[in-house]
Backbone as JSON, one array per atom type, in Angstrom:
{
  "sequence": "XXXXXXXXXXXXXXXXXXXXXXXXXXXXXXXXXXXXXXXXXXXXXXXXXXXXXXXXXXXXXXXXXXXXXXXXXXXXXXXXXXXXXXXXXXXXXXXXXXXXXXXXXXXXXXXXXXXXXXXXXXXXXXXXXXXXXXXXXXXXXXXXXXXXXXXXXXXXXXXXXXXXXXXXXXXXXXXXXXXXXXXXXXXXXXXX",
  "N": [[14.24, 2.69, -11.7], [12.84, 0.28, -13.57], [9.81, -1.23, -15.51], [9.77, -3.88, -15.35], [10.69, -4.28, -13.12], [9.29, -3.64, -11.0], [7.12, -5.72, -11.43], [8.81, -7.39, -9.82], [7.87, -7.85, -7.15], [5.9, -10.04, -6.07], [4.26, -11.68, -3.96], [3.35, -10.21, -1.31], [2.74, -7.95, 1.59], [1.85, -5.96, 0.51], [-0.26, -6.19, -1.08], [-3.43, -6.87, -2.63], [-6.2, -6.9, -0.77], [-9.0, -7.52, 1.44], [-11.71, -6.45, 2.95], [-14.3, -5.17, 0.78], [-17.02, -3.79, 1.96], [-16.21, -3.1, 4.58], [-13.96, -1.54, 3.49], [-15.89, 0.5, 2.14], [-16.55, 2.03, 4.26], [-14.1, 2.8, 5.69], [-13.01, 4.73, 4.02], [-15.17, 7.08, 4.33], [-14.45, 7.39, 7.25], [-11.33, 7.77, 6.62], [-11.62, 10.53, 4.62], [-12.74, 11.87, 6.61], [-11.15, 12.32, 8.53], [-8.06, 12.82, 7.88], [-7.3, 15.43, 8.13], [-6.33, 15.04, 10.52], [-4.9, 12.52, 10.44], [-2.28, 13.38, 8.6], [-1.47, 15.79, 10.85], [-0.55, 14.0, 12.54], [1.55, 12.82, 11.33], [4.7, 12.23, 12.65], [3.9, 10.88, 14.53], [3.18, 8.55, 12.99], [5.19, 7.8, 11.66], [7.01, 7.1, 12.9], [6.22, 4.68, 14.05], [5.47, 1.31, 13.94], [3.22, 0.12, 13.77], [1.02, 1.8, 13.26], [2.33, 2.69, 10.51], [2.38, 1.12, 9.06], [-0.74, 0.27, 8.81], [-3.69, 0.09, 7.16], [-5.87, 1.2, 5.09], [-8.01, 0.05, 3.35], [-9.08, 1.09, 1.42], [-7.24, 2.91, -0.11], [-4.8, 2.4, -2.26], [-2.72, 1.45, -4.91], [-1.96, 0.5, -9.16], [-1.78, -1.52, -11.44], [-3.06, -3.37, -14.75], [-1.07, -4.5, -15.32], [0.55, -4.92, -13.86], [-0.31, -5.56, -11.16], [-2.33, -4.98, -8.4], [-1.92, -3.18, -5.63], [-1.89, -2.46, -1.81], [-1.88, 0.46, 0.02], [-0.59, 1.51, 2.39], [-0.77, 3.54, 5.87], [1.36, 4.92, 6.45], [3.22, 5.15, 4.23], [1.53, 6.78, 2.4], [1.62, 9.21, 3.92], [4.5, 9.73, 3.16], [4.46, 9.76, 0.61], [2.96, 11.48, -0.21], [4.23, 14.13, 1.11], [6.88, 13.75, -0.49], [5.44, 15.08, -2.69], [4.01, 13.41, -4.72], [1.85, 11.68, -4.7], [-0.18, 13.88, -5.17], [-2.2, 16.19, -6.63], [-3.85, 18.91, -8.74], [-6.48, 20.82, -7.56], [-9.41, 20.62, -10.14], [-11.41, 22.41, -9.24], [-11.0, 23.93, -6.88], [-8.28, 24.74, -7.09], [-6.6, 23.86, -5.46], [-4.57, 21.92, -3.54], [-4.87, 18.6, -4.01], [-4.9, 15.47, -2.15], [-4.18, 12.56, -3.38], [-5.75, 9.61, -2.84], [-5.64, 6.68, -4.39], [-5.16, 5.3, -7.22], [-5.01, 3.79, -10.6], [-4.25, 2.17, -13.81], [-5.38, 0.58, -16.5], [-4.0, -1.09, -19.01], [-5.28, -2.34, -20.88], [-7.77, -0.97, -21.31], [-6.94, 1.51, -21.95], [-7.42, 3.26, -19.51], [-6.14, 5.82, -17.29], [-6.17, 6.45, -13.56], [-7.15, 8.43, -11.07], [-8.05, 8.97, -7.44], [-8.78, 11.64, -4.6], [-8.74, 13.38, -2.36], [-9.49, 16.94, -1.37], [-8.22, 19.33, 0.23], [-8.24, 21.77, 0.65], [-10.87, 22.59, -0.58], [-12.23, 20.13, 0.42], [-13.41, 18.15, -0.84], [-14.14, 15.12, -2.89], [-12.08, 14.36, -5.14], [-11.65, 13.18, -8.04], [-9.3, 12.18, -11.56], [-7.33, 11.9, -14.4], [-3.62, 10.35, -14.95], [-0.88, 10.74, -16.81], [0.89, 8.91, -16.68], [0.94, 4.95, -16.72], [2.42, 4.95, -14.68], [3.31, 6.7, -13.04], [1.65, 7.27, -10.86], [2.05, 4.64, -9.62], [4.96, 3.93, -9.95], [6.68, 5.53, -8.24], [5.11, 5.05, -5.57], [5.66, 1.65, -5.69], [8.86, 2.68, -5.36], [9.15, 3.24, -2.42], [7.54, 1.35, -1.22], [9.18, -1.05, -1.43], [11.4, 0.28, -0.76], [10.54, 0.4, 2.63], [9.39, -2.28, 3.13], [7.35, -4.51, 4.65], [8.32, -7.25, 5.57], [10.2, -9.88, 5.31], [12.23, -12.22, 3.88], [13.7, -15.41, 4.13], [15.38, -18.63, 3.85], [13.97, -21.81, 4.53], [15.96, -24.86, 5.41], [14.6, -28.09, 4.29], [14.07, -31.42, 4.73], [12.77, -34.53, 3.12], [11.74, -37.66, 3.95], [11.24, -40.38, 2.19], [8.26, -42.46, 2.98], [8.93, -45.14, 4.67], [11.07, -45.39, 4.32], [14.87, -45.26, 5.0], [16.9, -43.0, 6.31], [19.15, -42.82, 5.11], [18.14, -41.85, 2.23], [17.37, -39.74, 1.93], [16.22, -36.34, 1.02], [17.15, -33.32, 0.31], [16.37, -29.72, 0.44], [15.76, -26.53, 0.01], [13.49, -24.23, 1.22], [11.43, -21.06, 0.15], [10.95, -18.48, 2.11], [8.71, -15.91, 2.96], [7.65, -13.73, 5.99], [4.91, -11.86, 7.8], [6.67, -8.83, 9.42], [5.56, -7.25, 11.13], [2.12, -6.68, 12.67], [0.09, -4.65, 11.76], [-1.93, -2.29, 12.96], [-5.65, -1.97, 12.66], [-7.98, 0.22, 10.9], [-9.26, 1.81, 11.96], [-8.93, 1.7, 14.71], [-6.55, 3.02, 14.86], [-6.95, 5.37, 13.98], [-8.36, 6.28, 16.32], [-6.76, 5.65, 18.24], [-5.1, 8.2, 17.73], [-7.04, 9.85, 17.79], [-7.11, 10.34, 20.6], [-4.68, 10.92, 21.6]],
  "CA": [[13.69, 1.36, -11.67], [12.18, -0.14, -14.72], [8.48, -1.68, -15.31], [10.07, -5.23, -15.19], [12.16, -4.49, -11.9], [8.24, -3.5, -10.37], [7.19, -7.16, -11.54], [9.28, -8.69, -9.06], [7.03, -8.07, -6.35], [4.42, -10.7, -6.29], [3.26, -12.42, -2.57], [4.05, -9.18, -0.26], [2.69, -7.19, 2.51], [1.4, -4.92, -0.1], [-0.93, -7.25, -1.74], [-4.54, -6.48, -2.56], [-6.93, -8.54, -0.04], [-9.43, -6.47, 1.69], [-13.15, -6.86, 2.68], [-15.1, -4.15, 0.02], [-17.43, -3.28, 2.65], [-15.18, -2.44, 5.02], [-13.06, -0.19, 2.72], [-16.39, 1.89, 1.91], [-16.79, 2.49, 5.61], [-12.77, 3.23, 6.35], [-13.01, 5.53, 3.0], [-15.18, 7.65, 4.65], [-12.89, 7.71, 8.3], [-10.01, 8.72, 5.84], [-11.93, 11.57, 4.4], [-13.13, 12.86, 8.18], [-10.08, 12.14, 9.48], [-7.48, 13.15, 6.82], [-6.19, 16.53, 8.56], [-5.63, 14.55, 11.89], [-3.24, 11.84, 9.65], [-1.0, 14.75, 8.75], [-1.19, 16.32, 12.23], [0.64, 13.36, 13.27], [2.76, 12.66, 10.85], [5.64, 11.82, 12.88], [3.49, 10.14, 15.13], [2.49, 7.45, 12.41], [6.19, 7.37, 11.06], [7.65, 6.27, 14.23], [5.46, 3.33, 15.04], [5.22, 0.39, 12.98], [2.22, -0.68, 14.05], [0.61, 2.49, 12.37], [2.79, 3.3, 9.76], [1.77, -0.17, 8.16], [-2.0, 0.5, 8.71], [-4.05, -0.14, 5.23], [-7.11, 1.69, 5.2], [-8.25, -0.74, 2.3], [-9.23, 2.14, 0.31], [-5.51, 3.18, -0.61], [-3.65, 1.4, -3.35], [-2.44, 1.73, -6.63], [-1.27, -0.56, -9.61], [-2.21, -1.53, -13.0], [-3.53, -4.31, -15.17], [0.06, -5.25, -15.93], [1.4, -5.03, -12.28], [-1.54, -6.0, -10.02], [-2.78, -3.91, -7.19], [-1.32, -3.22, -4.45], [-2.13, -1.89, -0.97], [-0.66, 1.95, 0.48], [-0.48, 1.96, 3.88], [-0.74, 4.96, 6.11], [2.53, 5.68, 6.21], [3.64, 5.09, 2.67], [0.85, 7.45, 2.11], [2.52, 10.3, 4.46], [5.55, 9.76, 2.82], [3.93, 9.84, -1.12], [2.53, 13.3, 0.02], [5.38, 14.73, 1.66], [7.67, 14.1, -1.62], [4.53, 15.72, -3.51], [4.05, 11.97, -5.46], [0.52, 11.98, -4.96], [-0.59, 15.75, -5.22], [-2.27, 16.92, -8.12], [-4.49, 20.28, -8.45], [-8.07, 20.55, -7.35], [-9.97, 21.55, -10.79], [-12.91, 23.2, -8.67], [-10.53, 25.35, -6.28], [-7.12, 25.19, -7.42], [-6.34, 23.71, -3.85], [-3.79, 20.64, -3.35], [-5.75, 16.91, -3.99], [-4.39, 14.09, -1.68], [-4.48, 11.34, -4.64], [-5.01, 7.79, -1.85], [-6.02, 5.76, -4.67], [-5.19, 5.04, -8.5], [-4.38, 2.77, -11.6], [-4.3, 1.85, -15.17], [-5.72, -0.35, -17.21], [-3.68, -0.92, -20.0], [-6.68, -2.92, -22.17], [-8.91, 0.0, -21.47], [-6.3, 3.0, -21.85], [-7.11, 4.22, -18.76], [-5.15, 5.87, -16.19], [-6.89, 7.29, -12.97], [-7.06, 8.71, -9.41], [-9.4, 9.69, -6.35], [-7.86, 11.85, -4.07], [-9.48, 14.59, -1.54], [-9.34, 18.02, -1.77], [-7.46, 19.38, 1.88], [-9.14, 23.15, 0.79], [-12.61, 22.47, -0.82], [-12.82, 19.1, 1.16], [-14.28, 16.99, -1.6], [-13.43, 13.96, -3.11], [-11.91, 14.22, -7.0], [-11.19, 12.04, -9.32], [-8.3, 12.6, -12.35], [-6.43, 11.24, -15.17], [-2.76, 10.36, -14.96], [-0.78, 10.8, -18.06], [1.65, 7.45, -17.54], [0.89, 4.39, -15.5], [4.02, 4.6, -14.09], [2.74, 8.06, -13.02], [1.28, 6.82, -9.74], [2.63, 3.13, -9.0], [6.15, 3.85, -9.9], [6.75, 6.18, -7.16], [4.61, 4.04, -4.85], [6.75, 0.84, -5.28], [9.7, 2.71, -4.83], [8.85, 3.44, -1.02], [6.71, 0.12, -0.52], [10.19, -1.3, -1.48], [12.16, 1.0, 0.37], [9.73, -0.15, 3.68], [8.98, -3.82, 3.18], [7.14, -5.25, 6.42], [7.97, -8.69, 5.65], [11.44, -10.58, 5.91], [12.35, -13.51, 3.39], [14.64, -16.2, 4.07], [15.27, -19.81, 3.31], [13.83, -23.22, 5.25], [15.99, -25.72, 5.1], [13.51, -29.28, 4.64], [14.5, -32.99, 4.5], [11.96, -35.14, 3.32], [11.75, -39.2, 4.0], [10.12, -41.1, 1.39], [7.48, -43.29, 3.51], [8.97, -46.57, 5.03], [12.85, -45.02, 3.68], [16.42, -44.83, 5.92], [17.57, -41.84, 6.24], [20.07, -42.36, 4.08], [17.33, -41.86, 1.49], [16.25, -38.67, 1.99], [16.45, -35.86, -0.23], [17.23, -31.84, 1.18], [15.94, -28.61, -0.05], [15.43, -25.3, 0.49], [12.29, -23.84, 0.23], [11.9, -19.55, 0.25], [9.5, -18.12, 2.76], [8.13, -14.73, 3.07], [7.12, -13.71, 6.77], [5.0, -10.04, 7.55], [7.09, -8.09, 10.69], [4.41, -6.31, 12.12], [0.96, -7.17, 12.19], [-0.36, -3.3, 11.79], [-3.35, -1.84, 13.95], [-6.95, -1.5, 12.21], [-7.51, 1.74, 10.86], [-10.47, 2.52, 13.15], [-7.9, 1.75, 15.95], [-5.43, 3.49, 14.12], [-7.79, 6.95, 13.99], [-9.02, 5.87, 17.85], [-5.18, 6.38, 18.94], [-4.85, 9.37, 17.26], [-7.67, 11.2, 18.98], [-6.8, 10.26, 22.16], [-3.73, 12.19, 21.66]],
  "C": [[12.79, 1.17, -12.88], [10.65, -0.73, -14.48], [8.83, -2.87, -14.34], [10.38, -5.2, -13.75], [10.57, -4.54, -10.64], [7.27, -4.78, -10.12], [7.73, -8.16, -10.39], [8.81, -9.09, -7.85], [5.85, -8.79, -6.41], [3.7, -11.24, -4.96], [4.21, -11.19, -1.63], [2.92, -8.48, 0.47], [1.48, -6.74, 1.65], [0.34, -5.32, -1.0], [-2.27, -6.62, -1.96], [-5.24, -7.46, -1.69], [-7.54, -7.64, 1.17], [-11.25, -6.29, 1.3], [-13.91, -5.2, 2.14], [-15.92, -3.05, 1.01], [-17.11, -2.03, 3.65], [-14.12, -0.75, 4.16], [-14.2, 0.85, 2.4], [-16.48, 2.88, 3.34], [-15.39, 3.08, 5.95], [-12.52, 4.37, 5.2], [-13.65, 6.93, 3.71], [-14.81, 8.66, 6.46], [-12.04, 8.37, 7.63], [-10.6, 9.76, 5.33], [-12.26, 12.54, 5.54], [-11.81, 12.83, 8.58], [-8.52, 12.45, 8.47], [-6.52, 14.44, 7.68], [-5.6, 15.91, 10.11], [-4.17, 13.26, 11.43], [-2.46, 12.58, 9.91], [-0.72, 15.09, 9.51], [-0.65, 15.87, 12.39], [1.04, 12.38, 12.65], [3.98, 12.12, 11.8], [5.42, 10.72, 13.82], [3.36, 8.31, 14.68], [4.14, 7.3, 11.77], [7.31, 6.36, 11.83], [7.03, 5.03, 14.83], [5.11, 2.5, 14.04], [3.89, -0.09, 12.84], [1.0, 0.59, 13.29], [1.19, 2.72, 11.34], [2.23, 2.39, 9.11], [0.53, -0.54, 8.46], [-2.7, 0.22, 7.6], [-5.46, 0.42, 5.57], [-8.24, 0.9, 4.19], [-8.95, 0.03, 1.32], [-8.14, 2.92, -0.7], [-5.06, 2.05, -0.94], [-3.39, 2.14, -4.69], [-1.8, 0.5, -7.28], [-2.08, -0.28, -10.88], [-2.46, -2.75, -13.52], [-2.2, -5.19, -15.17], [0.41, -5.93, -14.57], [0.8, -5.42, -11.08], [-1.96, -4.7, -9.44], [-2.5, -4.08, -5.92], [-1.47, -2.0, -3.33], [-1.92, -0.39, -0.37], [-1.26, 1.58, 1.61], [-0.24, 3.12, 4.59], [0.14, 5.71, 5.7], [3.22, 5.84, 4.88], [3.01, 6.29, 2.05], [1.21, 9.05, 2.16], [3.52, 10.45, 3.3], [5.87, 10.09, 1.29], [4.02, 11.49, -0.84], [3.61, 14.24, 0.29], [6.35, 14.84, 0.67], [6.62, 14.74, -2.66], [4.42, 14.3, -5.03], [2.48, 12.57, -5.76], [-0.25, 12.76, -4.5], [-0.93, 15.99, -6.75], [-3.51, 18.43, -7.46], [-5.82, 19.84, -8.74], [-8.87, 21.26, -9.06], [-11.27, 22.15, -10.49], [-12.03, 24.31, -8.22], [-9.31, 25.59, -6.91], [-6.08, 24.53, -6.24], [-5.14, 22.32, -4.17], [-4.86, 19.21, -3.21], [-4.89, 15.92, -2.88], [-5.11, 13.22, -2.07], [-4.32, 9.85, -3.09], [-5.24, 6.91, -3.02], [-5.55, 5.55, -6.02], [-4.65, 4.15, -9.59], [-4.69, 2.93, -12.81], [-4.58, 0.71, -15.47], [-4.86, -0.63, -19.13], [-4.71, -1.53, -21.49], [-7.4, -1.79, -22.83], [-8.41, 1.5, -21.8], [-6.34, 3.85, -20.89], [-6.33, 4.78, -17.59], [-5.62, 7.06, -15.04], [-6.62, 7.52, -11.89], [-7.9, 9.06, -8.76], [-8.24, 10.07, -5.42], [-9.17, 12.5, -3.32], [-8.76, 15.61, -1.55], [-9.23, 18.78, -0.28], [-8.11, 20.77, 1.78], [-10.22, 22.7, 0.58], [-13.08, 21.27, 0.16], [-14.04, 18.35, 0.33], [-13.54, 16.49, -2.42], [-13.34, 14.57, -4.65], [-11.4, 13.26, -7.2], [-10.46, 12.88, -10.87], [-7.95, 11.78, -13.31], [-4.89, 11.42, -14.94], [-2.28, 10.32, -16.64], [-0.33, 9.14, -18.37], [0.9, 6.32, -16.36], [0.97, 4.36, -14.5], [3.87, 6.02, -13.1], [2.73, 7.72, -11.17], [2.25, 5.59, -8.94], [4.25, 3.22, -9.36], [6.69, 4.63, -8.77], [6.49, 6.13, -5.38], [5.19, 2.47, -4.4], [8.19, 0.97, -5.02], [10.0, 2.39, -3.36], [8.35, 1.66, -0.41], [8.15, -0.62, -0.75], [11.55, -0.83, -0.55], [11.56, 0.53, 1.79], [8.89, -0.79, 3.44], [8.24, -3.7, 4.61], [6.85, -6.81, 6.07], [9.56, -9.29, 5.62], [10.81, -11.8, 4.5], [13.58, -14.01, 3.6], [13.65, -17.84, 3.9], [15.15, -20.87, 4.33], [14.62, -24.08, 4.81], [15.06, -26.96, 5.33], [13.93, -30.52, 4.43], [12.62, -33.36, 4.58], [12.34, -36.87, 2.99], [10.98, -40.07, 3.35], [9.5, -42.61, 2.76], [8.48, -44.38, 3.47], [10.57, -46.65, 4.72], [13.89, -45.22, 4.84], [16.4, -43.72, 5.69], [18.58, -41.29, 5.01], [19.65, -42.08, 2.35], [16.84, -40.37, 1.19], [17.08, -37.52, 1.13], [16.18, -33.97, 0.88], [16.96, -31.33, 0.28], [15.92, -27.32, 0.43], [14.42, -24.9, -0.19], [12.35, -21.91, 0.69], [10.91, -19.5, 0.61], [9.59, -16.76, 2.94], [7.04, -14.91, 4.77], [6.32, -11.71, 6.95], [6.44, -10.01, 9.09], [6.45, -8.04, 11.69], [3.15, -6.38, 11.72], [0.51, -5.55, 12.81], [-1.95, -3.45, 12.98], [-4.58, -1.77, 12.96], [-6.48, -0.05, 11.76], [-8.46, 2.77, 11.38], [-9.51, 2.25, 14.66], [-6.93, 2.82, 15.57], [-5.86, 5.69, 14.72], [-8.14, 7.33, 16.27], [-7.61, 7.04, 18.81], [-4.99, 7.75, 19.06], [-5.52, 10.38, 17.8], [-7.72, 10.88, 20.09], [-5.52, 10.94, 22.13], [-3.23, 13.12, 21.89]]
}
């Protein structure tokens, strides 16, 4: 898949939109709660309603391409093909990268991940953009949670016949599944 082909995603699911606050508070849930994700892995792959979770701390993207959301499961699924895995430079240990982008203005290209041995947060350079978010919109592509099709609309110019009126189609974008919180999300999980 090319840059351009990554472009074509623009009003989706995967969107950035996401109260700040919130994400510092669910940032540190996903760092406590991080080996219980994985634990249940199959748990969160099988259920829509978690798999499409957003912790609003997980995304990736770039100046060019926007920013866009990861959801739990997308997240699983990064990790599991070893996408976003890089090496701890304190222990040597495996990083789980949830977060990163480029700026192409600024040259830079970065990540925050956590560290599953030392259990602390790093931060990294990527070499390409494309590094992170190409790998990322494969999957978010591969598992959409939204549906588009076409409305047909007639409209009647004021005070008109019918035989006046003028048809269209307009293109709508709906989500699927309206996901769980991700303090519900974690809740589930230790009740388990």
């Amino acid at each position: 898949m090319s840059a351009e082909d990554y472009s074509v995603i623009t009003e989706n699911f995967y969107r950035l939109g996401f109260d700040r606050n919130e994400s510092a508070g669910n940032l540190e849930m996903l760092k406590e709660n991080i080996r219980l994700i994985i634990e249940n892995r199959e748990v969160i792959l099988d259920n829509s309603k978690f798999f499409f979770t957003q912790p609003g701390c997980t995304f990736t993207g770039s100046s060019v391409h926007g920013t866009f959301m990861l959801p739990v499961g997308i997240l699983l699924l990064l990790w599991e093909n070893e996408c976003f895995i890089e090496s701890c430079d304190e222990c040597g240990g495996k990083v789980l990268v949830f977060n990163g982008g480029s700026s192409h203005s600024m040259g830079s290209n970065s990540w925050t991940g956590w560290c599953r041995d030392c259990r602390s947060m790093r931060k990294g350079k990527v070499s390409s953009p494309m590094e992170l978010l190409g790998p990322a919109m494969e999957l978010m592509n591969q598992y959409p949670n939204q549906k588009k099709f076409k409305r047909f609309k007639k409209d009647h110019p004021a005070g008109e016949q019918k035989l006046h009126e003028t048809a269209h189609h307009e293109e709508v974008m709906e989500d699927f599944i309206e996901p769980v919180s991700f303090g519900e999300l974690i809740m589930e999980l230790k009740a388990n």
